[in-house]
N, C-alpha and C positions, 0 to 999 in steps of 0.2 A: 704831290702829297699834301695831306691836311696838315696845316701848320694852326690855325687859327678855328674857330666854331664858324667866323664868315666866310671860309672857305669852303665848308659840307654843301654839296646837293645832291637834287636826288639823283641822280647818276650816282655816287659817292653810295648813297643807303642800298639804291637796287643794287649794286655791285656786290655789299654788303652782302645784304639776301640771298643774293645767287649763289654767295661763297656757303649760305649754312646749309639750302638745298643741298648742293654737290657733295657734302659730306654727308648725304642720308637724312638729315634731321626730318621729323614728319613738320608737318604744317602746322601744328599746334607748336611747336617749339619754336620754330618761324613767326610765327602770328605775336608770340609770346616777346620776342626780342626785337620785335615794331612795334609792340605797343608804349615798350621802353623810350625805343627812337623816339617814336612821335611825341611822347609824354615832353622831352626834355628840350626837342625842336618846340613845342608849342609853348614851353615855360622862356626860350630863348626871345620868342620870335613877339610874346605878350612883353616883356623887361626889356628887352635892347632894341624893338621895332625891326628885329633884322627878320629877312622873306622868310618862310616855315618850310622849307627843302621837304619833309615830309609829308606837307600837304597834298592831299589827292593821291598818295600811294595807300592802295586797296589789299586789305588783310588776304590771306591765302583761303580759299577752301576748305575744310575742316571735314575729314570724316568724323560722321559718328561716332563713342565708344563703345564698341559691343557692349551690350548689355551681359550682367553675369546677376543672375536668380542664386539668392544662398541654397542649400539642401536644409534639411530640417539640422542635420548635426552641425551644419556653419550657424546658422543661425541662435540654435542653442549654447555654440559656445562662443558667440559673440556675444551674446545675454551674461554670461558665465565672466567674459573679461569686460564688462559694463561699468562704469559708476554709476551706482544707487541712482542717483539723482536720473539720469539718462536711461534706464532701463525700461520706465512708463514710456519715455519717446519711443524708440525702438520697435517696442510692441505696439504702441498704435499705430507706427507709420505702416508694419507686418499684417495688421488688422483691416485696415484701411485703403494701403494704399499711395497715401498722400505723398506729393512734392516736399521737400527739406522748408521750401518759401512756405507752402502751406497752413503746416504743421505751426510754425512760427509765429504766421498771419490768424492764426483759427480763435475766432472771441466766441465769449461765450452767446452772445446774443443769434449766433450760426449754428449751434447744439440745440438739439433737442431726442432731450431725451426719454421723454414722453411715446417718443412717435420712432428715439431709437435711430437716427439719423444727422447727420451732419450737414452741410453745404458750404461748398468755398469756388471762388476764383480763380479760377488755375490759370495754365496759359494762355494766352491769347483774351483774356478777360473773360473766360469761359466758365461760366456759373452751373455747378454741379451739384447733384445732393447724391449721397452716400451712405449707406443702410449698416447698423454698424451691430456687431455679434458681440454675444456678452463680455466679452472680453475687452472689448471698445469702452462699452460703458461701462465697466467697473472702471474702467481707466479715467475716465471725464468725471465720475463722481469723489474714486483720489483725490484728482486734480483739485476738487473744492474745498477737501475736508483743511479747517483751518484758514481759510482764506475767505473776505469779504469780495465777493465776484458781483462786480458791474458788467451790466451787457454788453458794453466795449473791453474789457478784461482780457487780456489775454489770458487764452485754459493753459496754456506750457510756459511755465516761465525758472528763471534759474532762482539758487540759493537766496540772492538776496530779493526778492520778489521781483524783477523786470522780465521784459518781455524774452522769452530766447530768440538770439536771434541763429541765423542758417549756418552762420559762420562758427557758430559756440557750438551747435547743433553736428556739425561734420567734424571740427574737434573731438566733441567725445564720439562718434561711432568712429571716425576713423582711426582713434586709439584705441576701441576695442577691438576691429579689423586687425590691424596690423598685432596686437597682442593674442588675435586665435589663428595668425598664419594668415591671411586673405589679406589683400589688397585694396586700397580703396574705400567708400564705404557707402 
């Protein structure tokens, strides 16, 4: 038995692991309660010089989440349980397309509106440009009204002028989500 934190190895964590497989958990909840482990072995093993028992034990495989597309009525009543503030996001992510990082990451100097068009980064450092329908751009011209915009500017930004970030950004949709019945967001 563990008496001591010099006493954990990894034998000790795999055991662990084994035990939350065997009760069914998926791998993301697995993944989830190593990354705990390792956080706390690496905070041990940087302060007290003691070995990192964690070290070199490899995350589980992770399926995908199925992907779930709103209907027009999910979508309208995620609009419906929106804050103000969050409901330009929403519709242009719906218009566009865009990743949550995206949306966050998009300055103004990557707008144009002229030509009606976007371009961002997405994954993999994947540089896109993106054709956007009137509803796009009444959105990015909001976004100026009232605001001095530099071309490094972020166009989404919250209440108090900063940048949004992805994390503020799933805040509010996934309290509209969860306020129109749906899951997630």
């Amino acid at each position: 038995s563990i008496v001591y934190i010099t006493d954990l190895t990894t034998f000790h964590i795999n055991s662990y692991l084994n035990s939350l497989m065997s009760r069914g958990l998926v791998n993301k909840t697995v993944n989830n309660s190593l990354c705990a482990i390792k956080s706390l072995c690496q905070y041990i093993h940087e302060n007290y010089n003691i070995v990192n028992p964690a070290y070199g034990i490899k995350k589980l495989k992770e399926d995908p989440a199925e992907p779930h597309f709103w209907t027009e009525a999910e979508y309208k009543k995620v609009i419906e349980n929106c804050y103000a503030i969050a409901v330009p996001w929403v519709r242009f992510i719906a218009c566009t397309g865009l990743r949550a990082t995206e949306l966050c990451k998009l300055q103004w100097r990557n707008c144009d509106l002229k030509n009606r068009s976007i371009t961002v980064i997405g994954k993999g450092r994947k540089k896109r440009t993106i054709g956007l329908n009137d509803v796009a751009v009444s959105i990015l011209k909001q976004m100026k009204i009232g605001r001095q915009v530099k071309p490094s500017s972020p166009v989404f930004v919250r209440k108090n002028g900063k940048a949004l970030s992805r994390y503020r950004l799933g805040d509010y949709i996934g309290k509209a989500c969860r306020h129109s019945g749906l899951s997630g967001g």
